[in-house]
C-alpha positions in Angstrom: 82.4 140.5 87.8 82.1 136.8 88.1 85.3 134.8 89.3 84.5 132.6 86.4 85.2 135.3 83.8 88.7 135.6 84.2 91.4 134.2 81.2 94.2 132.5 81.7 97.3 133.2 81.4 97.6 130.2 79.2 95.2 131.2 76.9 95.8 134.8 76.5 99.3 133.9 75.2 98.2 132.0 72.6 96.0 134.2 71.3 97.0 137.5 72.3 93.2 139.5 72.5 95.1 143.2 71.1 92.3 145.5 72.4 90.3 143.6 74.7 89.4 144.4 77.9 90.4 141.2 80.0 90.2 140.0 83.6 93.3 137.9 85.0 94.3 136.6 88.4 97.3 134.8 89.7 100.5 135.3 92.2 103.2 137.6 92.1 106.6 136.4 90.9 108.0 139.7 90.8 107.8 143.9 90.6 110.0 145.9 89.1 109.9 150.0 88.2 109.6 153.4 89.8 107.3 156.3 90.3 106.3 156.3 87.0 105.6 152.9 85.9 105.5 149.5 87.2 106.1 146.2 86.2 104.1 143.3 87.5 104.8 139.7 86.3 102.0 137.7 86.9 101.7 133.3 87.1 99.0 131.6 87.6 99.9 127.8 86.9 98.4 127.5 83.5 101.7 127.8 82.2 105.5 128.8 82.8 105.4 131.8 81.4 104.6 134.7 83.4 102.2 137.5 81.9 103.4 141.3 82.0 101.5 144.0 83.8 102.0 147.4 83.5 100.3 149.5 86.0 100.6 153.3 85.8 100.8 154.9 89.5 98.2 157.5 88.6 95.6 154.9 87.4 96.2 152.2 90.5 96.1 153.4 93.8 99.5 154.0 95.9 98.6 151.5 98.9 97.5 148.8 96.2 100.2 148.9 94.7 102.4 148.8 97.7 101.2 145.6 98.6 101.7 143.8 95.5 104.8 142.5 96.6 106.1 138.8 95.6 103.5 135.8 96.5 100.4 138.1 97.0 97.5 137.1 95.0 95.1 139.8 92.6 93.2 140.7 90.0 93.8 142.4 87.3 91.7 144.2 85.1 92.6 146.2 81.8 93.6 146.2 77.6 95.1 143.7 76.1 98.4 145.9 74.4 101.2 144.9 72.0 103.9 144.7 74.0 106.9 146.8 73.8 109.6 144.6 75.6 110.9 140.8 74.2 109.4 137.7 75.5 105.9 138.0 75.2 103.7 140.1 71.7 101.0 141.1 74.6 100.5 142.8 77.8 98.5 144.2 80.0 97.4 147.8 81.2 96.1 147.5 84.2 92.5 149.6 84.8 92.3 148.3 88.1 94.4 145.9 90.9 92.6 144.2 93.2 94.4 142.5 96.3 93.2 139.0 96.4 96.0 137.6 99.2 98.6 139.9 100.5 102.2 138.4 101.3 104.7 139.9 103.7 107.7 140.3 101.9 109.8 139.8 105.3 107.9 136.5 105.8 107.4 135.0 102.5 110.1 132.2 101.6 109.7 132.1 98.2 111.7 135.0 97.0 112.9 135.7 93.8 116.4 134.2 93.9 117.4 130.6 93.6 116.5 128.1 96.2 117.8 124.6 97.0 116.0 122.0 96.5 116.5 120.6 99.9 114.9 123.7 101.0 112.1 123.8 99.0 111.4 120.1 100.1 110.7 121.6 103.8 107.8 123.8 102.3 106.4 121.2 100.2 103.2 123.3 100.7 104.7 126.1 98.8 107.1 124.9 96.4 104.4 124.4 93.6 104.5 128.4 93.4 108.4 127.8 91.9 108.9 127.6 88.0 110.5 124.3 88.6 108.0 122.6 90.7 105.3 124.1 88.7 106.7 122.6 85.4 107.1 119.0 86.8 103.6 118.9 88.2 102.2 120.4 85.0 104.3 117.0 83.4 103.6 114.8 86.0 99.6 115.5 84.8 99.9 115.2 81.0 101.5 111.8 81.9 99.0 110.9 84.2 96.1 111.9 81.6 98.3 110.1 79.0 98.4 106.6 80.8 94.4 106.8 80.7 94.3 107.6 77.7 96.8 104.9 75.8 95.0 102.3 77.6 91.4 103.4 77.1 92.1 104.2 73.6 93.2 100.1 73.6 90.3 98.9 74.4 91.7 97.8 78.5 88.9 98.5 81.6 90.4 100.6 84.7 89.9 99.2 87.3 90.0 100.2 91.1 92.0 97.5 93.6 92.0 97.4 97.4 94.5 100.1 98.8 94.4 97.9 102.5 94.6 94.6 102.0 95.2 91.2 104.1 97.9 89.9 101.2 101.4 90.9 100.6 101.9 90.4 96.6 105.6 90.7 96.6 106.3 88.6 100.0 108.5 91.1 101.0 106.8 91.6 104.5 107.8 95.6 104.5 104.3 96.7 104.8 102.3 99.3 106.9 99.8 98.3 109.2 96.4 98.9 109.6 94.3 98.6 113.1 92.1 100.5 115.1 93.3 98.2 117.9 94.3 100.6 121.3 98.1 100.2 120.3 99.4 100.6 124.0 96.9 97.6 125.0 96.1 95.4 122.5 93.5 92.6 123.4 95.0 88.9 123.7 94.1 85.8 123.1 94.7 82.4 125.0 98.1 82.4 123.6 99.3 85.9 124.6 99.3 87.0 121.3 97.4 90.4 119.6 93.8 89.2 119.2 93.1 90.2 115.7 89.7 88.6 115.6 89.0 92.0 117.8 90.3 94.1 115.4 88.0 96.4 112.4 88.7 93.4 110.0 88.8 90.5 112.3 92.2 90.1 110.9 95.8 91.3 110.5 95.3 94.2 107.9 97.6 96.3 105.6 97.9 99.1 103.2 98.8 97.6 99.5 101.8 96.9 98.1 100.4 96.1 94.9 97.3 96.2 93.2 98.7 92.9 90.9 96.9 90.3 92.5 93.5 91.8 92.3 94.5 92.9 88.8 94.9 89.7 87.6 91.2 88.2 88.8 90.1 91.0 86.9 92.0 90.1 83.9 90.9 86.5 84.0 87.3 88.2 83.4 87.5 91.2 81.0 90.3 90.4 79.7 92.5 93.2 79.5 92.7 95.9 82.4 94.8 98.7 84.5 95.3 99.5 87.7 96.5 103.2 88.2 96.8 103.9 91.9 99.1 104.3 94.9 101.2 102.1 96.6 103.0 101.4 100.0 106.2 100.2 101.2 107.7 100.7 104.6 111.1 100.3 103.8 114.0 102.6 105.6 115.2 103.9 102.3 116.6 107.3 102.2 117.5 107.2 98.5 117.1 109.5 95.6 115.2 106.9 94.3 112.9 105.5 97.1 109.1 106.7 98.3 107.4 105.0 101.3 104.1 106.1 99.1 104.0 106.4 95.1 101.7 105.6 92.4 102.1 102.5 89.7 100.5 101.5 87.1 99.6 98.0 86.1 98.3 96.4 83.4 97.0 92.4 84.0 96.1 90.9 80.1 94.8 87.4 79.6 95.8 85.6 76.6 99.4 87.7 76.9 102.5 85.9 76.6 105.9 86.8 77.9 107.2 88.6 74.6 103.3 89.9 73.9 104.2 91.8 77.5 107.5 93.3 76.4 105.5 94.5 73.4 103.1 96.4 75.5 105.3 97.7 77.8 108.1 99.5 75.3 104.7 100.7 73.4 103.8 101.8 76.4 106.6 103.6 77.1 107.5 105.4 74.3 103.6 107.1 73.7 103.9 108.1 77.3 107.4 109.8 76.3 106.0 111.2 72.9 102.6 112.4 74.4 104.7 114.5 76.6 106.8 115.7 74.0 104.3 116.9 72.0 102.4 118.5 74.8 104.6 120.0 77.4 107.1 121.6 75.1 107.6 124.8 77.6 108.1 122.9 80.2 110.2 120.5 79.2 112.2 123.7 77.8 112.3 125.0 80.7 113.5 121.7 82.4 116.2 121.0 80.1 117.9 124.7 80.8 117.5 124.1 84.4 119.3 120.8 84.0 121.9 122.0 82.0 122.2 125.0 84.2 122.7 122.1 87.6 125.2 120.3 85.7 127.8 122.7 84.9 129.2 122.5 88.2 129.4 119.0 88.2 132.3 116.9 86.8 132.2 115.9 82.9 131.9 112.3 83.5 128.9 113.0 85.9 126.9 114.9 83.1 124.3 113.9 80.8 125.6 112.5 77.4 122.4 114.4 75.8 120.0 117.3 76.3 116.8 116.5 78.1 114.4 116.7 75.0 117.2 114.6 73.3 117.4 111.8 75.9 113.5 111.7 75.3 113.1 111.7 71.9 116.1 109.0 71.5 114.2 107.1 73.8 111.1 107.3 72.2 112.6 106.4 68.6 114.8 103.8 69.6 114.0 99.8 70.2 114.6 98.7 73.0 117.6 95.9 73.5 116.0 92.7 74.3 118.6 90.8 76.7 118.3 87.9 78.6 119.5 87.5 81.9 122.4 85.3 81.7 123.5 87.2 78.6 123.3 90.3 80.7 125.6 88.2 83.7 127.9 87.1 81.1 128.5 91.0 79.9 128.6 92.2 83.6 131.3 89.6 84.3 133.7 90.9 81.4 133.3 94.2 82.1 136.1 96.7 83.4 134.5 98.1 86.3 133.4 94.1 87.3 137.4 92.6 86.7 139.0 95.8 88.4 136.4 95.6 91.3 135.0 98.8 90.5 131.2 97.7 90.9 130.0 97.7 94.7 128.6 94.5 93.9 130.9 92.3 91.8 129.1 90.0 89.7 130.8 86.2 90.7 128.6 84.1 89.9 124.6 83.5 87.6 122.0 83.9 90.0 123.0 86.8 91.6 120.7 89.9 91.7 121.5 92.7 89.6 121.7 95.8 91.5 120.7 99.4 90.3 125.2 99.8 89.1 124.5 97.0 87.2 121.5 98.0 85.4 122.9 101.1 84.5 126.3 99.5 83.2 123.9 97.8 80.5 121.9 100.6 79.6 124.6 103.7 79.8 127.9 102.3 78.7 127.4 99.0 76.9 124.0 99.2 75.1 123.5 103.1 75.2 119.8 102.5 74.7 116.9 100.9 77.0 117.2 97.4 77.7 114.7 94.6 78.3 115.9 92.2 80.4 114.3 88.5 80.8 114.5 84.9 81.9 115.7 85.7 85.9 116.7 83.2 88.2 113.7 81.6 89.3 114.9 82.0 93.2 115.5 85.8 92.7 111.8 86.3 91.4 108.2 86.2 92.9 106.4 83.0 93.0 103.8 84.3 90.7 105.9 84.0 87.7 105.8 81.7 85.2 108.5 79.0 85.2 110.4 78.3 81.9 111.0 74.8 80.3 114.5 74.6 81.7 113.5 74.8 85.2 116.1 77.0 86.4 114.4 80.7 85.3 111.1 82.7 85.0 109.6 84.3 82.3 110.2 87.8 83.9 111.0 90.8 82.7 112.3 94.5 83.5 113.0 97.6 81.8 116.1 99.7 82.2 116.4 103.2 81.3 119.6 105.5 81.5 119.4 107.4 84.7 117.0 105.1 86.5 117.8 101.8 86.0 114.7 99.6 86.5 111.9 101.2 85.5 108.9 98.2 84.4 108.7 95.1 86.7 106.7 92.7 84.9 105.9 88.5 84.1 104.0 86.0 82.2 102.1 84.8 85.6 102.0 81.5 86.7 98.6 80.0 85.2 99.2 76.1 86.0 97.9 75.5 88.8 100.0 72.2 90.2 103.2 74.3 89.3 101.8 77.6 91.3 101.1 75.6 94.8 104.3 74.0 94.7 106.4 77.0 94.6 104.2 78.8 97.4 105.1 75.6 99.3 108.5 76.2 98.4 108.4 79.7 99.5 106.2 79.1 102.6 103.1 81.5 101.1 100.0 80.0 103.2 97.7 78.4 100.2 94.3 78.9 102.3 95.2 82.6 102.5 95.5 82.6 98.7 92.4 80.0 98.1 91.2 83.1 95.5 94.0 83.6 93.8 94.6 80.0 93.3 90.4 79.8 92.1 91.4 81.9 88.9 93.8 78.7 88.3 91.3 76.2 88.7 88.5 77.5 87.3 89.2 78.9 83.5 92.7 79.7 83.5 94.7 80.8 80.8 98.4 82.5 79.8 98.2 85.9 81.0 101.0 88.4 81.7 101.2 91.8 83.6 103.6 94.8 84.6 104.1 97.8 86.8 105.6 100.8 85.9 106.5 103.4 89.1 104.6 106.3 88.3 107.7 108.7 89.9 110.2 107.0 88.3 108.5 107.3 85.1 108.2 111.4 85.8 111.6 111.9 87.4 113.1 110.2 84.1 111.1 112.8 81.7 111.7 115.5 83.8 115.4 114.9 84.6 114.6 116.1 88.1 117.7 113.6 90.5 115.3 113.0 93.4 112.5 110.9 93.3 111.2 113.6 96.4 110.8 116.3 94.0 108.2 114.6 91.5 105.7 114.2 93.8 103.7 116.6 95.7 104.0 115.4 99.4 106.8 113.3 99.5 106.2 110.0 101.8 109.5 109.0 103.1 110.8 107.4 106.7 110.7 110.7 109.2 108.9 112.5 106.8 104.7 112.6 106.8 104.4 116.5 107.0 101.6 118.4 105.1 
């Protein structure tokens, strides 16, 4: 029989074939029985359930059976039953077992009792075989397919940027390089310094930062577009929160304003959140128990006001708090855990940058809802944002959920261009590097505003999973580029 003629578990649970004769295959999660009868459940990724199989010894062979041991692979032939035990209406009678993959009980890591997370995170190759990591990823894709889809069905363009790239969009300099220069001896030039002009590009090269740049020429063409692609950062941070590779998203509009951007992005946000909802309720089930199940060993002031599905759903159904930034200083400075020096950072003085305590003092304790936060210190902000009539602060924006703290990065860009070229002088940002960039400004510009929402971040927060490592598959981070 044809590989292609097997049902999925998936499907066969919805609609539960009594009296057909069915083909299934997927891995072992465990066997349970004795000489009589056994009990096989049976995953294969569709879903978190597990399927039952019930294989008689007299109708399966004795070594077969013998090696369907946890994490071995087979298929599985037989009628489609009503079945006698709770949890599922059918099973499966197994005609035949074949052994796809055998696994070696002594050797396989993935055994069925509970395993760190930590330890999971060392065999990243296997973890996606666990009922957690299984449900995240199966998250992690409706929200991937959902971003397409929200934008598509708005009428934006996807488009592809640059993943290496000569420019650095946020100026932040913490970027991997890219040569095919002999590293131990690198060609010189008069000056003793690396001869780039010998390098693949003829010039110093790296892997992106941001696709926002690019983005934006793109928007000052078709108007509306989104980038949806991965991202690099070499910083040394060994957070829960940081990656040295993830994925954003980034819309670029023309003829957006600064509170046209806030629009899109809370939109955004909350179809993302209710496409998930309506799509991945298993899952997320599954998820919530898992989390509630983590947090009773943790201190009642360290747990979770609300039940995952709850958090999401409030979320989804509430508006976000629009604040601006000085209003947000102004509440930070008054606040108990600022006057009794509670905060790591206390908040002295406007201008300074809120850190991820701060954000989540807004959104957890005072507002207990999302919170739009705009009009930062021009100094604390990129020089592509747009400066506001009172010269002091940008028309900038983020978005703070609970849990994460800053989740959307966004502007109204800079489109004048006598106003653009003076700040890069200010900030020392080489205008003939940029002469592109500064083209869209000279030749048809107009308002335009932008975004980026961090992929993980986004899936961590509907997942409720605490570490940023366990939303992805192959986690990117400094010591760490295994698989």
């Amino acid at each position: 029989m044809s590989f292609n003629k097997r049902v999925k578990i998936k499907s066969l649970l919805a609609q539960s074939p009594i009296g057909d004769t069915v083909t299934v295959m997927g891995w072992i999660r465990t066997k349970r029985g004795n000489k009589n009868v056994n009990f096989i459940a049976l995953n294969d990724g569709s879903t978190i359930l597990n399927y039952q199989i019930v294989a008689d010894p007299n109708a399966i062979q004795e070594d077969v059976l013998k090696a369907c041991t946890t994490g071995a692979c087979i298929k599985v032939k037989g009628k489609v039953v009503e079945s006698q035990g709770s949890g599922q209406s059918s099973e499966i009678v197994a005609d035949s077992i074949e052994v796809l993959g055998s696994a070696d009980p002594e050797k396989y890591p993935l055994q069925p009792k509970k395993h760190s997370l930590e330890f999971l995170r060392e065999i990243a190759h296997l973890r996606m075989r666990t009922s957690t990591f299984s449900a995240v990823f199966r998250v992690r894709h409706a929200l991937s397919f959902a971003v397409h889809k929200y934008f598509n069905d708005k009428g934006f363009f996807y488009i592809n940027t640059p993943i290496i790239t000569a420019s650095d969009a946020e100026g932040a300099g913490e970027t991997f390089k890219v040569t095919t220069l002999d590293l131990g001896n690198p060609p010189k030039n008069e000056n003793g310094e690396v001869d780039f002009k010998k390098d693949f590009f003829e010039r110093e090269a790296n892997l992106t930062v941001s696709g926002q740049l690019e983005g934006e020429l793109a928007a000052l063409a078709l108007s509306e577009i989104y980038t949806f692609g991965p991202t690099f950062r070499a910083e040394n941070s060994n957070t829960t929160r940081h990656l040295a590779e993830f994925w954003m998203i980034e819309p670029e509009m023309a003829f957006y304003d600064a509170e046209d951007n806030a629009d899109l992005a809370e939109d955004f946000l909350k179809y993302l959140i209710g496409y998930v909802l309506e799509n991945c309720e298993q899952d997320l089930e599954f998820l919530e128990r898992r989390l509630l199940d983590e947090e009773k060993s943790k201190p009642a002031d360290q747990r979770s006001e609300m039940a995952l599905r709850d958090k999401l759903r409030f979320v989804a159904d509430s508006n976000f708090e629009r604040v601006t930034y000085t209003e947000a200083i102004n509440i930070l400075r008054n606040s108990k855990p600022n006057k009794k020096k509670k905060f790591q950072f206390v908040i002295e003085d406007w201008g300074a940058d809120l850190q991820s305590e701060h954000e989540r003092y807004l959104v957890e304790k005072h507002f207990k809802k999302p919170v739009i936060l705009s009009d930062y210190p021009k100094e604390i902000k990129s020089f592509y944002m747009r400066e506001n009539e009172d010269g002091k602060t940008v028309a900038a924006m983020d978005i703070l959920f609970p849990g994460i703290g800053e989740i959307v990065g966004g502007s109204q860009r800079e489109e004048r261009l006598d106003v653009l070229t003076a700040k890069m002088e200010e900030m020392n940002i080489p205008q003939e590097e940029m002469w592109w960039f500064l083209d869209t400004r000279r030749f048809g510009s107009t308002p335009h505003s932008g975004f980026g929402l961090g992929f993980e971040r986004m899936v961590q927060f509907v997942t409720g999973m605490g570490n940023i490592r366990d939303v992805i598959a192959f986690p990117r981070t400094p010591g760490n580029a295994e698989f």
